[in-house]
N, CA, C and O of each residue as an XYZ file, in Angstrom:
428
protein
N     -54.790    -35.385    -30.105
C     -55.772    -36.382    -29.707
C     -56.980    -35.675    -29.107
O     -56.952    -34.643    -28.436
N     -58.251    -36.535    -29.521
C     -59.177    -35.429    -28.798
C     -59.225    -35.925    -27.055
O     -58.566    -36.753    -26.427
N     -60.405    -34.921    -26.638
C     -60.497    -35.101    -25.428
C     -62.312    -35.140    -25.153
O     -63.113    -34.258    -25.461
N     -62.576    -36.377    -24.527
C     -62.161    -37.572    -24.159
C     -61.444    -38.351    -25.598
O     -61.357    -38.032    -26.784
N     -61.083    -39.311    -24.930
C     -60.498    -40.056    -26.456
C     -60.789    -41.577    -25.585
O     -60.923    -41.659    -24.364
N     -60.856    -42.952    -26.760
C     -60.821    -44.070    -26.029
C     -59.773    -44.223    -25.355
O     -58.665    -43.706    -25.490
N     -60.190    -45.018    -24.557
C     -58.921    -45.601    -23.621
C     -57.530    -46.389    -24.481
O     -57.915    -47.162    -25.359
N     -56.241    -46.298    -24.355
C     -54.954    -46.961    -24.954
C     -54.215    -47.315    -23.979
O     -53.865    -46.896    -22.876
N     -53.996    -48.570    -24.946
C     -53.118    -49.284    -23.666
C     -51.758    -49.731    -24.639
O     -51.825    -49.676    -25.867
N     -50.343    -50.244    -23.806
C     -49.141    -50.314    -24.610
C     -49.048    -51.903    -24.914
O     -48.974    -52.719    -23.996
N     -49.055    -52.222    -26.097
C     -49.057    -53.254    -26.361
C     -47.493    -53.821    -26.504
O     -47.162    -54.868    -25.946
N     -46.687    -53.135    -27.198
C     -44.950    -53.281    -26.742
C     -44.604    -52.069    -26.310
O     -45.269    -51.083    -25.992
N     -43.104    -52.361    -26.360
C     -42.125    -51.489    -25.555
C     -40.910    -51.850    -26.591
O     -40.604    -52.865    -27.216
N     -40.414    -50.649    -26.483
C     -39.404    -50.075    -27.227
C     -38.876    -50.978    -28.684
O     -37.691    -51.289    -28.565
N     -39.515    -51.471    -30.051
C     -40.392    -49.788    -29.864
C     -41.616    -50.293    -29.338
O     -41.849    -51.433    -28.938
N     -42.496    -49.135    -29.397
C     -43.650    -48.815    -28.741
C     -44.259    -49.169    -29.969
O     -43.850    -49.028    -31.122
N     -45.723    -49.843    -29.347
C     -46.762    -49.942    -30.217
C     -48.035    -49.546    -29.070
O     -48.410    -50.251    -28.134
N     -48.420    -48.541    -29.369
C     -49.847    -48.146    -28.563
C     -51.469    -48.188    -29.351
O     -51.780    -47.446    -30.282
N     -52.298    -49.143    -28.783
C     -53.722    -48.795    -29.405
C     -54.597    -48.900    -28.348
O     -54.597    -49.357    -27.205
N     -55.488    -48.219    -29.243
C     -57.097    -48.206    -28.634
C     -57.951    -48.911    -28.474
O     -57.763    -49.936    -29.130
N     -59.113    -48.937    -27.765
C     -60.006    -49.936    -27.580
C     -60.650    -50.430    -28.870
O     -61.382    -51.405    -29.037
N     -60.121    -49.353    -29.911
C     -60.877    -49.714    -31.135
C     -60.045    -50.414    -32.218
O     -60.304    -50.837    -33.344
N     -58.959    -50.375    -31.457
C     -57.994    -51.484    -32.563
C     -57.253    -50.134    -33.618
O     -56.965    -50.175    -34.814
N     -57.143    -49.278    -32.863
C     -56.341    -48.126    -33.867
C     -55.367    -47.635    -32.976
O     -55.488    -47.356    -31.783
N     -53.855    -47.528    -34.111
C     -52.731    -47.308    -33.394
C     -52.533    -46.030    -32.875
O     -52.820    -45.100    -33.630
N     -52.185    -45.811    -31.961
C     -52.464    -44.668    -31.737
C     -50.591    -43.971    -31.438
O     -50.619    -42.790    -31.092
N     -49.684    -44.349    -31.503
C     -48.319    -45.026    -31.233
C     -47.571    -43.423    -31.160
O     -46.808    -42.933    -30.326
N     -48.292    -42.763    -32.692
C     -46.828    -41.802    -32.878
C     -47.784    -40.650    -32.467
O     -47.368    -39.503    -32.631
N     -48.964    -40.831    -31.975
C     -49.239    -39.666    -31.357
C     -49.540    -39.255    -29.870
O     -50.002    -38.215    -29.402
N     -48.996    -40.780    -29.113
C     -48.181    -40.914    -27.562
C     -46.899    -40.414    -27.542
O     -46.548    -39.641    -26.650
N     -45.890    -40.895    -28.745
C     -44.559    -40.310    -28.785
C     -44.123    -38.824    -29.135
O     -43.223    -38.259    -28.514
N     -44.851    -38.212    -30.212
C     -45.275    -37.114    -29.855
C     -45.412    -35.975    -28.906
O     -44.751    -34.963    -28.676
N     -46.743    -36.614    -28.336
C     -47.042    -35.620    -26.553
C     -45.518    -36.069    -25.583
O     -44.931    -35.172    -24.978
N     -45.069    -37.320    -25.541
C     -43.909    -37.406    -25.071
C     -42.995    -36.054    -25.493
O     -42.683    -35.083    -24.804
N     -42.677    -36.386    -26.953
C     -41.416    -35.351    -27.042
C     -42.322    -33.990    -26.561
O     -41.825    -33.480    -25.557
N     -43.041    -33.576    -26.851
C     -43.834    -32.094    -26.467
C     -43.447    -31.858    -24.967
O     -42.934    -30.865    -24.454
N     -43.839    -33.059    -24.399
C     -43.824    -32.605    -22.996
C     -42.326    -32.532    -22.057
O     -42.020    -31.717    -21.186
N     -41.635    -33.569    -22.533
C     -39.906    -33.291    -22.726
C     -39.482    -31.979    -22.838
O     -38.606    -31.459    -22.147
N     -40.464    -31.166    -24.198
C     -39.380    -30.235    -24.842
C     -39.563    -29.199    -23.508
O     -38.676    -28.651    -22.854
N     -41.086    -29.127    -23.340
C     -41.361    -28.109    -22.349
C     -41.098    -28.103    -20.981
O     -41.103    -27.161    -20.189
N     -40.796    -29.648    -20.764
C     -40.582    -29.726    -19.175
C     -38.644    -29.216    -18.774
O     -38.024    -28.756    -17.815
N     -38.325    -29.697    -20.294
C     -36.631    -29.126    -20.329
C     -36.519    -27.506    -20.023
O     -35.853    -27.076    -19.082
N     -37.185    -26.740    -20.851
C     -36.801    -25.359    -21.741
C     -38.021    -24.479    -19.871
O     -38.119    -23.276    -19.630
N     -38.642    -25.603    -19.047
C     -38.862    -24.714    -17.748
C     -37.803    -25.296    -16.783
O     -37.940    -24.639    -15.751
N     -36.764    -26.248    -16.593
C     -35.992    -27.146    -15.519
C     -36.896    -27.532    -14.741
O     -36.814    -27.477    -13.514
N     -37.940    -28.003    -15.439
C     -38.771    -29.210    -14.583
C     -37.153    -30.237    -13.727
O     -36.029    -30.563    -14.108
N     -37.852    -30.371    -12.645
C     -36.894    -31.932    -12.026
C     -37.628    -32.334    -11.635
O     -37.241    -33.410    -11.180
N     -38.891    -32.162    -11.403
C     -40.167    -33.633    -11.354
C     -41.177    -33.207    -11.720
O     -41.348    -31.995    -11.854
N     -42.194    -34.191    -11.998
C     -43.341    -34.234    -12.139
C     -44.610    -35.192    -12.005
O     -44.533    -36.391    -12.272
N     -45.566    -34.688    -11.653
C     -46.583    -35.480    -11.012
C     -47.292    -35.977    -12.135
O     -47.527    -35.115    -12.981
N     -47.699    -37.119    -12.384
C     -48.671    -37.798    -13.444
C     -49.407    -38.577    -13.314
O     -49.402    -38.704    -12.090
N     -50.458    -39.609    -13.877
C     -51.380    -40.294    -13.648
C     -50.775    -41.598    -13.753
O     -50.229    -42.078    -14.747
N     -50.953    -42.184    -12.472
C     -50.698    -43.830    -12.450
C     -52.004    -44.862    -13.648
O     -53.200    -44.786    -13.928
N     -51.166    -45.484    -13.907
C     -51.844    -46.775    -15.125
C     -51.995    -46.163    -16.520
O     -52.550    -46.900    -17.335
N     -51.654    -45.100    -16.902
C     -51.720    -44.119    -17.860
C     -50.641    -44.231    -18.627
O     -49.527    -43.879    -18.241
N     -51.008    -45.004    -20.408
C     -49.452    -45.424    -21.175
C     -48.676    -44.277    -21.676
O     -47.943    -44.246    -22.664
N     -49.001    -43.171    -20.690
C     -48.335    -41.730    -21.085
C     -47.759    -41.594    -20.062
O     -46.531    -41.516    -20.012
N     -48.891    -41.512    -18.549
C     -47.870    -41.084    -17.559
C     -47.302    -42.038    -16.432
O     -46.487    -41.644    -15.598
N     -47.890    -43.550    -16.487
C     -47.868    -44.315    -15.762
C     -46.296    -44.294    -15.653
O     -45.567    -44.190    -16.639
N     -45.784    -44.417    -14.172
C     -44.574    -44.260    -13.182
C     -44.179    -45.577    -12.763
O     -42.990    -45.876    -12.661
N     -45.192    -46.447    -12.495
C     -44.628    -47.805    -11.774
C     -45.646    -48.648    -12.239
O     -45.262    -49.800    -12.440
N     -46.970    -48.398    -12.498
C     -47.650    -49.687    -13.126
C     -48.728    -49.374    -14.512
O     -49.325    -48.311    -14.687
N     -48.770    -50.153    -15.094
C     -49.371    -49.986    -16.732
C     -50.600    -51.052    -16.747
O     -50.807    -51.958    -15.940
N     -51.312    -50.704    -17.830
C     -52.228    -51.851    -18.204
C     -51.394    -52.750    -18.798
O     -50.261    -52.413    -19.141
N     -51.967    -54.252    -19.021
C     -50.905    -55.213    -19.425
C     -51.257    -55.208    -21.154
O     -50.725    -56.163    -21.720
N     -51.998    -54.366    -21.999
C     -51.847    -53.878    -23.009
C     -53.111    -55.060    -24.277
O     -53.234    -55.235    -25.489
N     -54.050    -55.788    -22.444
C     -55.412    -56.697    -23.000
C     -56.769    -56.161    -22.987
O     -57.866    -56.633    -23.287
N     -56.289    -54.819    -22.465
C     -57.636    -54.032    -22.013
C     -58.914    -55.086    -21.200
O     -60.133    -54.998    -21.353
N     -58.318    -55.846    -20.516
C     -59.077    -56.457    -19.275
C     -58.782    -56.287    -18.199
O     -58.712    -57.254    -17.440
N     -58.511    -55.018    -17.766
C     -57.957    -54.133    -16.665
C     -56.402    -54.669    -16.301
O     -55.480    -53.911    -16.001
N     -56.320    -55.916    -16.377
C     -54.927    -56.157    -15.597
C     -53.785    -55.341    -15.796
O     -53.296    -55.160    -16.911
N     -53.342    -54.839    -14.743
C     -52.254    -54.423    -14.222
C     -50.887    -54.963    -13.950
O     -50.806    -55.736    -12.996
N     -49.712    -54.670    -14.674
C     -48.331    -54.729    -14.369
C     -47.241    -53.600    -14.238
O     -47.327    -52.430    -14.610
N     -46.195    -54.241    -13.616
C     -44.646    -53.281    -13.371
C     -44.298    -52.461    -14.650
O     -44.047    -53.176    -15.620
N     -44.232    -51.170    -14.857
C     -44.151    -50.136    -16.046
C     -44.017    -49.085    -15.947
O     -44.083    -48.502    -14.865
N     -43.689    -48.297    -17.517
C     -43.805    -47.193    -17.059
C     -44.078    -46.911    -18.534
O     -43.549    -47.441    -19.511
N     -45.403    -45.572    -18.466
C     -45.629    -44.937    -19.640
C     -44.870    -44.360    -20.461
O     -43.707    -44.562    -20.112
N     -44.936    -43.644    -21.524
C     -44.229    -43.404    -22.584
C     -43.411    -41.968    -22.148
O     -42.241    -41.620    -21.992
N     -44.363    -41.539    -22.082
C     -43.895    -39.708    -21.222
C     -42.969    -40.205    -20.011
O     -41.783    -39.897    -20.127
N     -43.265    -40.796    -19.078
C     -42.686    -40.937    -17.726
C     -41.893    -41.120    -18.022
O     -41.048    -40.264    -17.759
N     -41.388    -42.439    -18.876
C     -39.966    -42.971    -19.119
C     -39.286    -42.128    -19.643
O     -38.122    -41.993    -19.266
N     -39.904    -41.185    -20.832
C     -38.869    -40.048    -21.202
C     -38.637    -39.072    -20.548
O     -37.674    -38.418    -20.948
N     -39.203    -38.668    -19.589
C     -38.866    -37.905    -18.510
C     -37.664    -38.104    -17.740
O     -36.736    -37.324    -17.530
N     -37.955    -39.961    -17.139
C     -37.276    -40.011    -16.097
C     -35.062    -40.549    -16.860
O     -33.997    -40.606    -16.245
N     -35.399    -40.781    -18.266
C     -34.406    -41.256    -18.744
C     -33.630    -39.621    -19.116
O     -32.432    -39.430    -19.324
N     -34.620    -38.701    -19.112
C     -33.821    -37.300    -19.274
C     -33.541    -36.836    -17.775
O     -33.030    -35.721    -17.879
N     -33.638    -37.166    -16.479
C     -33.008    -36.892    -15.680
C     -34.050    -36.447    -14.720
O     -33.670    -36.178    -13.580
N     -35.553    -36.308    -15.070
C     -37.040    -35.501    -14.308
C     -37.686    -36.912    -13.622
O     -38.147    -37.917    -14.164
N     -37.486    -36.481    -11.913
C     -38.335    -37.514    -11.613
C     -39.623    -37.162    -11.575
O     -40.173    -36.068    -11.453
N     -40.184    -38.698    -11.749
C     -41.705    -38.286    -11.980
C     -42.539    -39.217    -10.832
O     -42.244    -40.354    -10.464
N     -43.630    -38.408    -10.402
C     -44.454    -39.419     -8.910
C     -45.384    -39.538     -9.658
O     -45.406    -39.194    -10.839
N     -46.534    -40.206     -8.833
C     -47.593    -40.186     -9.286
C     -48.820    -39.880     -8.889
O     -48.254    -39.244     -8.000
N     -50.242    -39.666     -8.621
C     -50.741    -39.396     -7.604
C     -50.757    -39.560     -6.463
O     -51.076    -38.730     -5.613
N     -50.321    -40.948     -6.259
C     -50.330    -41.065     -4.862
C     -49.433    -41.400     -4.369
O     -49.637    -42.319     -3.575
N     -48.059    -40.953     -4.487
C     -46.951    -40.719     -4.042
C     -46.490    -39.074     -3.549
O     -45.309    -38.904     -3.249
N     -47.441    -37.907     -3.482
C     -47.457    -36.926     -3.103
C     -46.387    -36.646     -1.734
O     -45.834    -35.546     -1.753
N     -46.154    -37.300     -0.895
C     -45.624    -37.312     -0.152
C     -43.640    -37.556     -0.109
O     -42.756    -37.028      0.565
N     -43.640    -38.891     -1.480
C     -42.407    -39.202     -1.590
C     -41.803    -37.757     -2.439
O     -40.589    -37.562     -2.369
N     -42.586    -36.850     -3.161
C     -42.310    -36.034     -3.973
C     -41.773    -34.890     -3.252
O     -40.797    -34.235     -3.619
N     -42.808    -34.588     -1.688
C     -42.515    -33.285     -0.847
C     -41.119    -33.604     -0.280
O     -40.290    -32.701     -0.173
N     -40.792    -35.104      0.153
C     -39.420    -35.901      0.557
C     -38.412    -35.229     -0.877
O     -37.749    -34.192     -0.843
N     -38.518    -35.901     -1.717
C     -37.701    -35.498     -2.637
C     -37.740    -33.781     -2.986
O     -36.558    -33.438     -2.958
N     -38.322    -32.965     -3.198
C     -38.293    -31.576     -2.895
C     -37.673    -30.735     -1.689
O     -37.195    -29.601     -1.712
N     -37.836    -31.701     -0.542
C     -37.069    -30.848      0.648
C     -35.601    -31.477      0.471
O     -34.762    -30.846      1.114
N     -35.212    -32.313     -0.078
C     -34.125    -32.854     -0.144
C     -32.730    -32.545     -1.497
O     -31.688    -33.066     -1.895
N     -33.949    -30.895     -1.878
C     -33.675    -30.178     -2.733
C     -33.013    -28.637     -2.403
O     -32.368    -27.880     -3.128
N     -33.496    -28.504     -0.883
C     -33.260    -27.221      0.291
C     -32.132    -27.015      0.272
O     -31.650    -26.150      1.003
């Protein structure tokens, strides 16, 4: 995907259907960077990781509601969920704190 790219939001869930502001699916190349980032977060023993809240990749606890009129709901992006269903918890920016909790609780 390039960078910048339009904004995507998740229109379903499992399966996944992801598009763009431009009405193009963008689906198997979210699932994709998912498995990519799986393969690599496995093959280092990632056990967490930090990602971008509202993001249908890395969003942790809330998503766009998939109308691209900003609204916001309970979710989780495509990456996160495969993360967190392989065993990697994932925070989000601004949970920095619950993450240092969960890291010392790693001592």
């Amino acid at each position: 995907m390039t960078t910048p790219r339009p904004p995507a939001e998740i229109i379903t869930h499992k399966p996944y259907q992801i598009i763009n502001n431009k009405q193009q699916d963008v689906t198997d190349e979210f699932l994709l960077g998912a498995k990519k980032t799986l393969a690599l977060a496995l093959d280092n023993n990632c056990m967490a990781a930090i990602m971008t809240e509202r993001s249908p990749s890395c969003g942790n606890s809330m998503i766009y509601d998939g109308s691209f009129s900003g609204k916001k709901i309970v979710g989780m992006g495509v990456t996160a969920s495969l993360l967190k269903e392989n065993g990697i918890q994932v925070f989000n920016q601004y949970q920095i704190e619950l993450l240092e909790s969960f890291l010392k609780g790693l001592e």
